[in-house]
MOPAC internal coordinates of N, CA, C and O (Angstrom, degrees):
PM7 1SCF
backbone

  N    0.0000 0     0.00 0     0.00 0    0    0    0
  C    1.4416 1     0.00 0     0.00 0    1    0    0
  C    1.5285 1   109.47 1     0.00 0    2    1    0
  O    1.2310 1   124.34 1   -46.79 1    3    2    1
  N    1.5258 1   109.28 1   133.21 1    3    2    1
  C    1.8391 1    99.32 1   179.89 1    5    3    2
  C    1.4144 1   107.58 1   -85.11 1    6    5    3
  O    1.2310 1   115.43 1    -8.77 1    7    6    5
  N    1.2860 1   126.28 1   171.23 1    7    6    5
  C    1.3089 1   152.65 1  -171.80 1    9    7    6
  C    1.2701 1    85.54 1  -105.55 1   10    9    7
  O    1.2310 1   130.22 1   -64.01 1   11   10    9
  N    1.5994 1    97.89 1   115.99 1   11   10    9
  C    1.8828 1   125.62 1   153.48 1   13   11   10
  C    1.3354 1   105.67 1   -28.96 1   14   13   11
  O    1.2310 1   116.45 1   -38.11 1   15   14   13
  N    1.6169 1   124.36 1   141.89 1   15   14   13
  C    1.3453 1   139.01 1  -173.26 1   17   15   14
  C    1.6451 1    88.28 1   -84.22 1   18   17   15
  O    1.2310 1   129.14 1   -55.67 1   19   18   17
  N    1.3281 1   100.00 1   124.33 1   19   18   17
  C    1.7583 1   104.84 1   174.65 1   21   19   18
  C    1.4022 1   126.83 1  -108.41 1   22   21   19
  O    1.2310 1   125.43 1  -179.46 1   23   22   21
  N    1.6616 1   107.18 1     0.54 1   23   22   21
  C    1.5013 1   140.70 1   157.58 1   25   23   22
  C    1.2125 1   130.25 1   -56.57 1   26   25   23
  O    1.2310 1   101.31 1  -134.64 1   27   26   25
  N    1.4600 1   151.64 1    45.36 1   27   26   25
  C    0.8930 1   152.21 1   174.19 1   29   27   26
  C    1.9573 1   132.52 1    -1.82 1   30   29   27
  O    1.2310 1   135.64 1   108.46 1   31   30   29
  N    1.4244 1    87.33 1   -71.54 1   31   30   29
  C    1.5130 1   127.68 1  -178.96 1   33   31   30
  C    1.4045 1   104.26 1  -101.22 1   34   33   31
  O    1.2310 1   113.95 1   -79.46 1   35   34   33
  N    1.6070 1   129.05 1   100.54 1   35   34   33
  C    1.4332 1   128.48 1   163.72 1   37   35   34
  C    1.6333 1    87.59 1  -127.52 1   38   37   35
  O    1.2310 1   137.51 1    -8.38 1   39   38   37
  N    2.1226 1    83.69 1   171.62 1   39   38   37
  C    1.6213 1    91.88 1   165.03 1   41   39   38
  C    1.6664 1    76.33 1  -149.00 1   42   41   39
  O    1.2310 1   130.83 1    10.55 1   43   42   41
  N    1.7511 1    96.70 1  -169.45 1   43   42   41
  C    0.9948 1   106.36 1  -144.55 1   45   43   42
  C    2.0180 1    69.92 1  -126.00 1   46   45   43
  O    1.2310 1   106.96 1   122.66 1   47   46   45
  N    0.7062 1   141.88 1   -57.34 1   47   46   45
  C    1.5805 1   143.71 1   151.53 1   49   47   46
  C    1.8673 1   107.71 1   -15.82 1   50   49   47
  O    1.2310 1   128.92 1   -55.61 1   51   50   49
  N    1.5425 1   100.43 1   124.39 1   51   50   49
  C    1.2494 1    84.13 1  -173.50 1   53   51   50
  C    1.8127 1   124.24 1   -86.47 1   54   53   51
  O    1.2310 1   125.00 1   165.05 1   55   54   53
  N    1.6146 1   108.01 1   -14.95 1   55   54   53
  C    1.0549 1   100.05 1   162.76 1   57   55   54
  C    1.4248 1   136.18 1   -68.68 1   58   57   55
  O    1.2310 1   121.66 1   133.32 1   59   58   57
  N    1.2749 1   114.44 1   -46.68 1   59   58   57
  C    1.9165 1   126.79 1   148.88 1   61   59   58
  C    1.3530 1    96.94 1   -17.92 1   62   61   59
  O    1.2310 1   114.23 1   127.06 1   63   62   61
  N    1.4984 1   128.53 1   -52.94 1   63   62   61
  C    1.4153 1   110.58 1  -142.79 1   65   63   62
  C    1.7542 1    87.71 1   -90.70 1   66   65   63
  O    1.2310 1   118.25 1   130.28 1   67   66   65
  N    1.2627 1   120.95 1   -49.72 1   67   66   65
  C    1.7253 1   118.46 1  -175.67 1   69   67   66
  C    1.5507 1   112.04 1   -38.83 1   70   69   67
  O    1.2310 1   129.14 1   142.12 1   71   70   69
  N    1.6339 1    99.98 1   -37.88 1   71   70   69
  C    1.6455 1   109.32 1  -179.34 1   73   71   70
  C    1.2424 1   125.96 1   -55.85 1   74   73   71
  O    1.2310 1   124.41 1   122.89 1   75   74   73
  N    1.8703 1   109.15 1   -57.11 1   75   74   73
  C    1.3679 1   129.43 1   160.47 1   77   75   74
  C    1.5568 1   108.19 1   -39.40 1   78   77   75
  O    1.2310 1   111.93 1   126.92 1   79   78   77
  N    1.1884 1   132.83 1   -53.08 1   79   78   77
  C    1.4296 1   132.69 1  -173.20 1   81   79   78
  C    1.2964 1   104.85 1   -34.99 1   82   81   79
  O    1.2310 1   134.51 1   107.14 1   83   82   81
  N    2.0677 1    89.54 1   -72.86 1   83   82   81
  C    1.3720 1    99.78 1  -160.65 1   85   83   82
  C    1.4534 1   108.70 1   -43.12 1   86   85   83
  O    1.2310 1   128.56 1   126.95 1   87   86   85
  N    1.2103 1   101.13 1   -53.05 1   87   86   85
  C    2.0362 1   101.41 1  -152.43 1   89   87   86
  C    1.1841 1    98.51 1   -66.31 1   90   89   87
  O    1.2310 1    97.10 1   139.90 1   91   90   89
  N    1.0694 1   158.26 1   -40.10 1   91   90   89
  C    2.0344 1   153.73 1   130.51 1   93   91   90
  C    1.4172 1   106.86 1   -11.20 1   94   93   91
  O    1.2310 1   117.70 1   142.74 1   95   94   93
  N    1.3937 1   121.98 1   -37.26 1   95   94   93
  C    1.3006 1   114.02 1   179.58 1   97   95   94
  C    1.6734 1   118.16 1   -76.17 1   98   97   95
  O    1.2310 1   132.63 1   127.91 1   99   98   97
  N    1.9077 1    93.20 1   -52.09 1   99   98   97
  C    1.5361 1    84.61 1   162.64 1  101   99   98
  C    1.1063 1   143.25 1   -85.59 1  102  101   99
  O    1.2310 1   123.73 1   176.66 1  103  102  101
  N    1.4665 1   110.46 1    -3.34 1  103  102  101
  C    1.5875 1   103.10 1   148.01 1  105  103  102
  C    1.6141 1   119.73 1   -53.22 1  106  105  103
  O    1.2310 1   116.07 1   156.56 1  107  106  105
  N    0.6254 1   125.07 1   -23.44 1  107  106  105
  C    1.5345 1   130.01 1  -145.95 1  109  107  106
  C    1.5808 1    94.93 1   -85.34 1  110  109  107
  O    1.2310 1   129.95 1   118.92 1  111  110  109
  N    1.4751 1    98.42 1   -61.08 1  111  110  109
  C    1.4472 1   110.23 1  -156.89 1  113  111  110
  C    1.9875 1   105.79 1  -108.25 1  114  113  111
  O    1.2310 1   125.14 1  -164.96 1  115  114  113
  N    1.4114 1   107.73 1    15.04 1  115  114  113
  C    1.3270 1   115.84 1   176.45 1  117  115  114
  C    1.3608 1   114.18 1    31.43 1  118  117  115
  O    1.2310 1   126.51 1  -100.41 1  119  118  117
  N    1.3809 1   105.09 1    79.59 1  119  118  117
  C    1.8685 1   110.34 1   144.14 1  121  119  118
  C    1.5685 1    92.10 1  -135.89 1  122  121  119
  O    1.2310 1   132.96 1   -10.10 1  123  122  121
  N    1.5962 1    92.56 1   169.90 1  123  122  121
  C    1.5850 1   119.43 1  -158.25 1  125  123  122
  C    1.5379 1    96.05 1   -75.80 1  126  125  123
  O    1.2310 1   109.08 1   138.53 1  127  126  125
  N    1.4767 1   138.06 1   -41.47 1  127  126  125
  C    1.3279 1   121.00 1  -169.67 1  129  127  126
  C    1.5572 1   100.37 1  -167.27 1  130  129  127
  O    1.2310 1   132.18 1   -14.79 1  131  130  129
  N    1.0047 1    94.08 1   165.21 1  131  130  129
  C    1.7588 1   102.71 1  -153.57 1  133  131  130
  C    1.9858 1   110.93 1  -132.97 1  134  133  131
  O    1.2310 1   115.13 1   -87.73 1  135  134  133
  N    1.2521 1   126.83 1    92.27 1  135  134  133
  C    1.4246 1   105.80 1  -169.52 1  137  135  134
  C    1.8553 1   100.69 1  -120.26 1  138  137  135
  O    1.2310 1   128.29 1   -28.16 1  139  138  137
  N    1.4082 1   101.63 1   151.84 1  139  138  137
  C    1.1637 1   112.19 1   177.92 1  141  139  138
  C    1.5612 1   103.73 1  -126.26 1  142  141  139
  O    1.2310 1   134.49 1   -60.63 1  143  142  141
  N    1.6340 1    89.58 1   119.37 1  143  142  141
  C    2.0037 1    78.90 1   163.73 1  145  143  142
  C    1.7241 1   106.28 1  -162.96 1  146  145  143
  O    1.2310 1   132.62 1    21.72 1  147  146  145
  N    1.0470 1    93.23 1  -158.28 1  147  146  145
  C    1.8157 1   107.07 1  -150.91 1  149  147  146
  C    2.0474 1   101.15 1   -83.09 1  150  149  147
  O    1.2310 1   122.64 1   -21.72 1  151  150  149
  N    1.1900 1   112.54 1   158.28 1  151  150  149
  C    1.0825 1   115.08 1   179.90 1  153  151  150
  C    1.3497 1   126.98 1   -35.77 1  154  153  151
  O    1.2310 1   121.39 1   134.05 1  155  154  153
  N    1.6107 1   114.94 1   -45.95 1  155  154  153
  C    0.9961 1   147.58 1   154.76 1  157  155  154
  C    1.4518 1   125.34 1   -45.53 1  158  157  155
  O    1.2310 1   122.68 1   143.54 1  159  158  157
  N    1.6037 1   112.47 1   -36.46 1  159  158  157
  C    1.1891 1    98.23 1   157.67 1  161  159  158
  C    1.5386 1    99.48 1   120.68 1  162  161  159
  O    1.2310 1   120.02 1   176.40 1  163  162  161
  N    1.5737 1   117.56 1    -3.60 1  163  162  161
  C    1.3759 1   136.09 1   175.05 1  165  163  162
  C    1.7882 1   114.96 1   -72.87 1  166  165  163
  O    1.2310 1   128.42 1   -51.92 1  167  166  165
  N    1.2371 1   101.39 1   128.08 1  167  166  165
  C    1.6238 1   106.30 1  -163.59 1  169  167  166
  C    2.0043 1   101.35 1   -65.56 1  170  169  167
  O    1.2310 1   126.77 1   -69.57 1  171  170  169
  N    1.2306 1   104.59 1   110.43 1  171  170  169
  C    1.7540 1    91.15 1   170.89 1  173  171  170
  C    1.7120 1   102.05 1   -90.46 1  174  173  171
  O    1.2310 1   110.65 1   148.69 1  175  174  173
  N    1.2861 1   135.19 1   -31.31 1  175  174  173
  C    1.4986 1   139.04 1   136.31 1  177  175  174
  C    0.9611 1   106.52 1  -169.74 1  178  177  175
  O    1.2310 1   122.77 1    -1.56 1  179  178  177
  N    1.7760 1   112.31 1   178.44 1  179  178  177
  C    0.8715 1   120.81 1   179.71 1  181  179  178
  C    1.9140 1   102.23 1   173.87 1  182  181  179
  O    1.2310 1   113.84 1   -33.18 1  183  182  181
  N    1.5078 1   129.26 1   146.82 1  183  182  181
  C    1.2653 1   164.44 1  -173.01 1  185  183  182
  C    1.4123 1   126.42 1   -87.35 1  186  185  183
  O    1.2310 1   120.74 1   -33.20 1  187  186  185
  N    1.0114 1   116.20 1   146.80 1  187  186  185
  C    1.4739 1   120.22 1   147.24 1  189  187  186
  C    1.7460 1   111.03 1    98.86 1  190  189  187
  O    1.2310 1   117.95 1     2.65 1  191  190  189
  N    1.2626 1   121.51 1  -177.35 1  191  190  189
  C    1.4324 1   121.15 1   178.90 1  193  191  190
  C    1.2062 1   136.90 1  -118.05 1  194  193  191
  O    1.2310 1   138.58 1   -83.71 1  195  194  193
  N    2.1199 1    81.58 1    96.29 1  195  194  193
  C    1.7164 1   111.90 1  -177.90 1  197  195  194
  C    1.3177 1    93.42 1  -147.82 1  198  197  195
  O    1.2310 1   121.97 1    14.57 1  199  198  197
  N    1.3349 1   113.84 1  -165.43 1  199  198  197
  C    1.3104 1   135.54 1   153.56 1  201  199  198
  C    1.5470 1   111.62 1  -104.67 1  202  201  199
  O    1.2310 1   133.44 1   -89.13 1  203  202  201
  N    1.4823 1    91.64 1    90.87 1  203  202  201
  C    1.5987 1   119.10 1  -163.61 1  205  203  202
  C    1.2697 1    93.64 1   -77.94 1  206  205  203
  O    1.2310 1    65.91 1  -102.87 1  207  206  205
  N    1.5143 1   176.97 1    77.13 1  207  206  205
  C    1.3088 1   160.76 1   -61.21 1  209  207  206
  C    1.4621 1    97.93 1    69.83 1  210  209  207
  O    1.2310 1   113.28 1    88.91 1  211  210  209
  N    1.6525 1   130.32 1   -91.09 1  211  210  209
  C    1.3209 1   123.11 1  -178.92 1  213  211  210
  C    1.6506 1   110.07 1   -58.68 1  214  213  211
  O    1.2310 1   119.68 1   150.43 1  215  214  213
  N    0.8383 1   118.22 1   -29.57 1  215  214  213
  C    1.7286 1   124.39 1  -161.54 1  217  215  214
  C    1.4358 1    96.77 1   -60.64 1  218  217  215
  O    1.2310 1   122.45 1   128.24 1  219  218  217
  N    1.7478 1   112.92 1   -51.76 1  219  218  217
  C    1.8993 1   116.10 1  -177.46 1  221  219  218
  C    1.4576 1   115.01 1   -91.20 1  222  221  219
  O    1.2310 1   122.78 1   177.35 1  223  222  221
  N    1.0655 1   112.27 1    -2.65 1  223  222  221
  C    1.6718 1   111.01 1   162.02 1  225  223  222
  C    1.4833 1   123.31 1   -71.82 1  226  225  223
  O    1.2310 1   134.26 1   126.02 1  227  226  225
  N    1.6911 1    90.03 1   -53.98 1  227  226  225
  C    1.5313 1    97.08 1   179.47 1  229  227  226
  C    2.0740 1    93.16 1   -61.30 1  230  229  227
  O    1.2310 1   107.49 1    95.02 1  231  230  229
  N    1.2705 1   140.94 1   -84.98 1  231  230  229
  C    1.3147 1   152.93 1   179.53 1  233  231  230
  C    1.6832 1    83.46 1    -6.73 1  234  233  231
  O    1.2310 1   110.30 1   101.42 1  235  234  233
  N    1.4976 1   135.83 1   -78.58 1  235  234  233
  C    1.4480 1   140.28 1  -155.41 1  237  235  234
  C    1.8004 1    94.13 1   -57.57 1  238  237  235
  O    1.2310 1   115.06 1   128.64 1  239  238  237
  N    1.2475 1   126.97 1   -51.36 1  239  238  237
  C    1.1254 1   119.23 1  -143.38 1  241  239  238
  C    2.1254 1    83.73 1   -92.40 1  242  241  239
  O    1.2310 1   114.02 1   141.09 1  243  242  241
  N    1.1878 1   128.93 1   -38.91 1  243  242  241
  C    1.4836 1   114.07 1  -173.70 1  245  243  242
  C    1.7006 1   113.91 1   -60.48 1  246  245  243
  O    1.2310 1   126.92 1   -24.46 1  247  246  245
  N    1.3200 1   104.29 1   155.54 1  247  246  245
  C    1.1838 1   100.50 1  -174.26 1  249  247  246
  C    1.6960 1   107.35 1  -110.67 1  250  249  247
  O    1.2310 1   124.11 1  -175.68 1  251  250  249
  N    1.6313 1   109.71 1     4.32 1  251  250  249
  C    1.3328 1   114.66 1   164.86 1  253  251  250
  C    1.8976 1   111.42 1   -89.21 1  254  253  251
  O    1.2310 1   134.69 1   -23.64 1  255  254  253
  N    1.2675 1    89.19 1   156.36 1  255  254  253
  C    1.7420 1   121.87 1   167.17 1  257  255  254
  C    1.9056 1   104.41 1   -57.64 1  258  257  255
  O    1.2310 1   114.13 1   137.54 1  259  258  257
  N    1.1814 1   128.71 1   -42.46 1  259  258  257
  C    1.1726 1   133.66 1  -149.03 1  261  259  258
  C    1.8776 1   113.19 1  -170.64 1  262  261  259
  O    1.2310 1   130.15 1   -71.81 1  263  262  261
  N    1.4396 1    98.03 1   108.19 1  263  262  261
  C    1.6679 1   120.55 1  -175.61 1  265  263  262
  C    1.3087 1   116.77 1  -126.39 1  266  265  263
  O    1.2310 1   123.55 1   -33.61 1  267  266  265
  N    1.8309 1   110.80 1   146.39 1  267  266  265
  C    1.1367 1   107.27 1   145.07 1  269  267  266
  C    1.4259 1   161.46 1   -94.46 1  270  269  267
  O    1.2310 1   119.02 1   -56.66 1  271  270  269
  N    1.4228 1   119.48 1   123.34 1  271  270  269
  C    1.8956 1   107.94 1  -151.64 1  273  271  270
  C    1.3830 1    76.22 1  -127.65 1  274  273  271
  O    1.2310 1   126.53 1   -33.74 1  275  274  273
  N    1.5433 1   105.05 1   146.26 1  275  274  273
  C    1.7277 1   135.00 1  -169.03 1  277  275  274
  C    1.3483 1    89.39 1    32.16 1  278  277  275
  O    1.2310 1   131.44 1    68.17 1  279  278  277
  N    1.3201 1    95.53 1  -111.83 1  279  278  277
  C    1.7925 1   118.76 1  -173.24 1  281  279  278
  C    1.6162 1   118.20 1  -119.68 1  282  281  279
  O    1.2310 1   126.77 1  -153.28 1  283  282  281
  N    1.2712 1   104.59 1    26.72 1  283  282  281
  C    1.6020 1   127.17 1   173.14 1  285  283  282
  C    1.6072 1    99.04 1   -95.49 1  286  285  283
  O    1.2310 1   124.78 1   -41.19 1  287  286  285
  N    1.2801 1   108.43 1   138.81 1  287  286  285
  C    1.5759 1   116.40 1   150.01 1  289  287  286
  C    1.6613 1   101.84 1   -99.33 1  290  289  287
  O    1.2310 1   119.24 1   -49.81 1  291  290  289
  N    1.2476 1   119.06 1   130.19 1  291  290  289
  C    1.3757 1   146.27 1  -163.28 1  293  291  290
  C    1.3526 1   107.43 1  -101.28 1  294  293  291
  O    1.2310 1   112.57 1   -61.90 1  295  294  293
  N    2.0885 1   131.63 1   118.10 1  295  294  293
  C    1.2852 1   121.53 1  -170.35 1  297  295  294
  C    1.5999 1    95.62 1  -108.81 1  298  297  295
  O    1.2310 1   115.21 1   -60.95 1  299  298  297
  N    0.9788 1   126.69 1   119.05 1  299  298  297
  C    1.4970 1   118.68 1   177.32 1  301  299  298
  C    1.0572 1   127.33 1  -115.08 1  302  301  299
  O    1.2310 1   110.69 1   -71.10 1  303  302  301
  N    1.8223 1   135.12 1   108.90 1  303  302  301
  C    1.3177 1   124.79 1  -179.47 1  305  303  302
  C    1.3789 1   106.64 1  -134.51 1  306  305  303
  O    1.2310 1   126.65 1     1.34 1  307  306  305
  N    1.7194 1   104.81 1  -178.66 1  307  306  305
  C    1.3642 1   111.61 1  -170.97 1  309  307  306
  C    1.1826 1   114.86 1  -105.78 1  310  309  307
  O    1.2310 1   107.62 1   -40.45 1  311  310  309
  N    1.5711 1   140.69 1   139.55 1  311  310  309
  C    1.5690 1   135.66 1  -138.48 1  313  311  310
  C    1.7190 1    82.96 1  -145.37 1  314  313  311
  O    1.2310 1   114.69 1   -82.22 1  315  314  313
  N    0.8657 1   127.67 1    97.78 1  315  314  313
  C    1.8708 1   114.20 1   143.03 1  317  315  314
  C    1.4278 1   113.57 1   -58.41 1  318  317  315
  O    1.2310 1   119.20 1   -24.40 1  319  318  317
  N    1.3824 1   119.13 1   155.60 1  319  318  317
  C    1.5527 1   129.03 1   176.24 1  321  319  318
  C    1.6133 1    89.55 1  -164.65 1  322  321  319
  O    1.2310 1   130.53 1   -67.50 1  323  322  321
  N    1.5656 1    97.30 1   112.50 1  323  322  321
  C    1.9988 1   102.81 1   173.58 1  325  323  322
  C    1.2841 1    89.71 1    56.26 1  326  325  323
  O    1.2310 1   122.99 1  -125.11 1  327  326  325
  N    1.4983 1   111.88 1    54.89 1  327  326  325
  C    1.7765 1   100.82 1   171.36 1  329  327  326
  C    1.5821 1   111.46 1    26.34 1  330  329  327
  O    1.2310 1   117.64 1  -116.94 1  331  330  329
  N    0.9956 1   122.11 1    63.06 1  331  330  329
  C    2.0426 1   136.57 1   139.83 1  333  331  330
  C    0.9069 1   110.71 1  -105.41 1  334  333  331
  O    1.2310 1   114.64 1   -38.29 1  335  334  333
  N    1.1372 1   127.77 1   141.71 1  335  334  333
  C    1.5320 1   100.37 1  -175.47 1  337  335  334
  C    2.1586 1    93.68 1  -112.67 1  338  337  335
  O    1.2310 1   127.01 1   -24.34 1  339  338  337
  N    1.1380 1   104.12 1   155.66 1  339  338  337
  C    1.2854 1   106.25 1   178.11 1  341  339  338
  C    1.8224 1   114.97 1  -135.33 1  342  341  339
  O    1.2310 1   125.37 1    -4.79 1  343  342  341
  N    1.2359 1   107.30 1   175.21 1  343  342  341
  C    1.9876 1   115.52 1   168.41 1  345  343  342
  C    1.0224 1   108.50 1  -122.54 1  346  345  343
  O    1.2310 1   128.66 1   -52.70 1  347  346  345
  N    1.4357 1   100.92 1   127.30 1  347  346  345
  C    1.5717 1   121.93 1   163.58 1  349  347  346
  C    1.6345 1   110.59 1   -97.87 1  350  349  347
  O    1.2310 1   132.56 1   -65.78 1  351  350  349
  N    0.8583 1    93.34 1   114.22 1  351  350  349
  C    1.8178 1   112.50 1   169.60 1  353  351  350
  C    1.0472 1   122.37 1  -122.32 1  354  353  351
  O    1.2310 1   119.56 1   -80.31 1  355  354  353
  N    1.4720 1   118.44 1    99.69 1  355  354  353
  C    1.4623 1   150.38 1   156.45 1  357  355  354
  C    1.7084 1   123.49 1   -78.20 1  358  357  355
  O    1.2310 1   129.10 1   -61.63 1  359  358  357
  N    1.1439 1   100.07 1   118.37 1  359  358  357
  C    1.5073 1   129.25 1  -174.55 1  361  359  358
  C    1.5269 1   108.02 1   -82.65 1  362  361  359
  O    1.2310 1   115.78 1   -73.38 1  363  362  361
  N    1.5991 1   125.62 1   106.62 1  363  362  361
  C    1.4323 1   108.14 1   163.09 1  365  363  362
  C    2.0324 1    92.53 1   118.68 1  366  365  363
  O    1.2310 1   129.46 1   117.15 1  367  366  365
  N    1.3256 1    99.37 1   -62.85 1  367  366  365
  C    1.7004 1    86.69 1  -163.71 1  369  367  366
  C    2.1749 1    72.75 1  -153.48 1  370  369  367
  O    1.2310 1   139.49 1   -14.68 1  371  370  369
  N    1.3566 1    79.81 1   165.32 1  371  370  369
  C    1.7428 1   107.82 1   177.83 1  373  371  370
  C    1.4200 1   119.53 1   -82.28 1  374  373  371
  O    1.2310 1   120.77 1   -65.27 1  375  374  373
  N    1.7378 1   116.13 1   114.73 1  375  374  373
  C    1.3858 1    96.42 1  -167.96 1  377  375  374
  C    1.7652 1   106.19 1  -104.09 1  378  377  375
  O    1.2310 1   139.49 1    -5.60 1  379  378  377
  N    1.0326 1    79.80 1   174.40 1  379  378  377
  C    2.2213 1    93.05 1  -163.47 1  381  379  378
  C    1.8873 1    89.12 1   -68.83 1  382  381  379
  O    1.2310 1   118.01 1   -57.63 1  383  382  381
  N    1.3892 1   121.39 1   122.37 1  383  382  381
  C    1.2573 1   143.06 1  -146.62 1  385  383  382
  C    1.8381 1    88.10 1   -84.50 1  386  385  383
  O    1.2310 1   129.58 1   127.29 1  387  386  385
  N    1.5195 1    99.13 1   -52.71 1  387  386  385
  C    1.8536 1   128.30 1  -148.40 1  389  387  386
  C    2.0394 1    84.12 1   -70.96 1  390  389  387
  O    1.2310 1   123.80 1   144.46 1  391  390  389
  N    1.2281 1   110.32 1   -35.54 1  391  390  389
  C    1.4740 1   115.65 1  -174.09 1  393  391  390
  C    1.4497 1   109.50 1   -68.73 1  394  393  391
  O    1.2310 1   126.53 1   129.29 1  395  394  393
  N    1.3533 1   105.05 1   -50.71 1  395  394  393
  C    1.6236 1   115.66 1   175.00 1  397  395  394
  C    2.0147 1    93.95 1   -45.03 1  398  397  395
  O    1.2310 1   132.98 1    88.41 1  399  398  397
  N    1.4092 1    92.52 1   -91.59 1  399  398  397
  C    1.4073 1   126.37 1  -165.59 1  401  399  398
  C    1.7208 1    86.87 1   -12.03 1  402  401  399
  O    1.2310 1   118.63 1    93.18 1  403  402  401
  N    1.7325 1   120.22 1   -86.82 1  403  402  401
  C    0.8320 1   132.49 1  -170.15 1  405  403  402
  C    1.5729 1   120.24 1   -32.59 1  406  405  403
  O    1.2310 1   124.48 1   123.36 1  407  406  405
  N    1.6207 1   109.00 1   -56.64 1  407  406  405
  C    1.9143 1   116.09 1   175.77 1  409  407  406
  C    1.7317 1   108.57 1   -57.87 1  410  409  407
  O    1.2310 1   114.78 1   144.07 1  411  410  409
  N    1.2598 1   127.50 1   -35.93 1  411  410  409
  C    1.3387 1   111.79 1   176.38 1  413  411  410
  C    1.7287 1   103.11 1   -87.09 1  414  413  411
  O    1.2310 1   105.53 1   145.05 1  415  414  413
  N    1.6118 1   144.42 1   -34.95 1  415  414  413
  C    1.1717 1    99.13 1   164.97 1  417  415  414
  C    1.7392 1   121.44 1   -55.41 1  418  417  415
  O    1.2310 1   118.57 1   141.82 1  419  418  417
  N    1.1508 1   120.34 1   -38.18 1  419  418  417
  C    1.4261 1   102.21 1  -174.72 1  421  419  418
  C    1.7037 1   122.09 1   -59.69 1  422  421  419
  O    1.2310 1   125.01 1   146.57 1  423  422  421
  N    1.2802 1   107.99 1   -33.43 1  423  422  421
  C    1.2695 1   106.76 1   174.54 1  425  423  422
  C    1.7019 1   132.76 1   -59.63 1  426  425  423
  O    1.2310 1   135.07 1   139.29 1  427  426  425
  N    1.8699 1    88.45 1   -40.71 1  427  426  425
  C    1.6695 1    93.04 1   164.89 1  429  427  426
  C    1.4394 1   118.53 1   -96.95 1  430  429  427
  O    1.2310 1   128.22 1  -161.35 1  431  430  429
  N    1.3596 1   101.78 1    18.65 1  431  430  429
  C    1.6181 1    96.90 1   166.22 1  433  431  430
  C    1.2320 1   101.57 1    83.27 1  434  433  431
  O    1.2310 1   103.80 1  -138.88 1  435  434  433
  N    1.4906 1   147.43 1    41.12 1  435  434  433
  C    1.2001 1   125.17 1   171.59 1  437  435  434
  C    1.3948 1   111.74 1  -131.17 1  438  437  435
  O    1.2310 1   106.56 1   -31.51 1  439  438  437
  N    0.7933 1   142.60 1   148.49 1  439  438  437
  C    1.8257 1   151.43 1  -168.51 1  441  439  438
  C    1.5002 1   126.70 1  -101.44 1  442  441  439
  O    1.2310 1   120.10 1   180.00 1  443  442  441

């Protein structure tokens, strides 16, 4: 027997779908904005109300755990996905890294 779809909000687009995650995630676990991006500092996505673009650059480019930007305290860590390694920068409170990590392999299909 399958297990009821407990997903509300999908797309079939894979950025839509990273987006949908996030903002389910931070609902969930309440911080203000949520960015994921590339070593470099390139937005792969990210949610919520900032300038989520500057929010994961600055997170990619600091070399601390925890900053201050405007009037955000800034959570910043390092996420592999398919061994890439990426930054999650969470605005407000620290989000669960292994949750991230895990929802974008499933989304892009990777194990």
């Amino acid at each position: 027997m399958r297990k009821p779809e407990r997903r509300t909000h999908r797309s079939e687009k894979t950025h839509v779908a990273l987006n949908l995650f996030l903002e389910s995630l931070r609902e969930r676990e309440g911080f203000d904005a949520v960015a994921v991006t590339t070593e470099e500092g390139l937005l792969v996505a990210g949610v919520g109300e900032a300038d989520i673009e500057w929010m994961g650059a600055i997170g990619a480019s600091s070399k601390r755990s925890q900053l201050q930007w405007d009037d955000k305290t800034l959570h910043v860590q390092r996420v592999e996905v398919n061994e890439i390694p990426m930054y999650l920068t969470s605005a407000g409170r620290k989000a669960n890294a292994s949750t991230v990590q895990l929802g974008f392999q499933r989304i892009l299909g990777w194990t």
